[in-house]
C-alpha positions in Angstrom: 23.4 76.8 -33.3 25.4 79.6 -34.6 28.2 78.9 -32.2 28.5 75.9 -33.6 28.8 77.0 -37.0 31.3 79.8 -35.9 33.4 77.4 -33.8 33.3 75.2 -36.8 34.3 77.9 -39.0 37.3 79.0 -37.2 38.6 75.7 -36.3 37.9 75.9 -32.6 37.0 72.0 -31.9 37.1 72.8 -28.3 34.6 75.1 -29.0 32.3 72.8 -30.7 33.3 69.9 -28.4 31.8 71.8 -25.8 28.8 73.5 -27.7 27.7 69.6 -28.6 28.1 69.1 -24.8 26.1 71.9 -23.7 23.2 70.8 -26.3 23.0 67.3 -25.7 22.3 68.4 -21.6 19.6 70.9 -22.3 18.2 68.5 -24.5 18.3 65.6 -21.7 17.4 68.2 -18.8 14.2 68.4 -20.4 13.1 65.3 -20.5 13.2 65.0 -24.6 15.1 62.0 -24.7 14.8 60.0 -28.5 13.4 56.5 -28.4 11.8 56.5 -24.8 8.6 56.1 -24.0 6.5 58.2 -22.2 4.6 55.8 -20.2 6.7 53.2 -17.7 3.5 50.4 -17.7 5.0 47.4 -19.2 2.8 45.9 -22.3 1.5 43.3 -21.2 -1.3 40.6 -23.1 -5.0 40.4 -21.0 -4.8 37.6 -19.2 -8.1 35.4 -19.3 
């Protein structure tokens, strides 16, 4: 993230603003989304 830092740096919070922006999307786009799980099956007890 060296744009980042440079954007930072300079005082260019547009910069940053869209740097965050353009992170956060690659991030999503590949499927690496925090607290998700992988599987959709819900958890479920056995039933007898």
């Amino acid at each position: 993230m060296r744009l980042l830092r440079l954007a930072v740096e300079t005082q260019r919070w547009d910069l940053a603003a869209h740097t965050i922006v353009l992170a956060t999307v690659r991030i999503l786009r590949n499927g690496d989304r925090p607290d998700v799980r992988k599987s959709k099956e819900k958890t479920r007890r056995p039933r007898r």
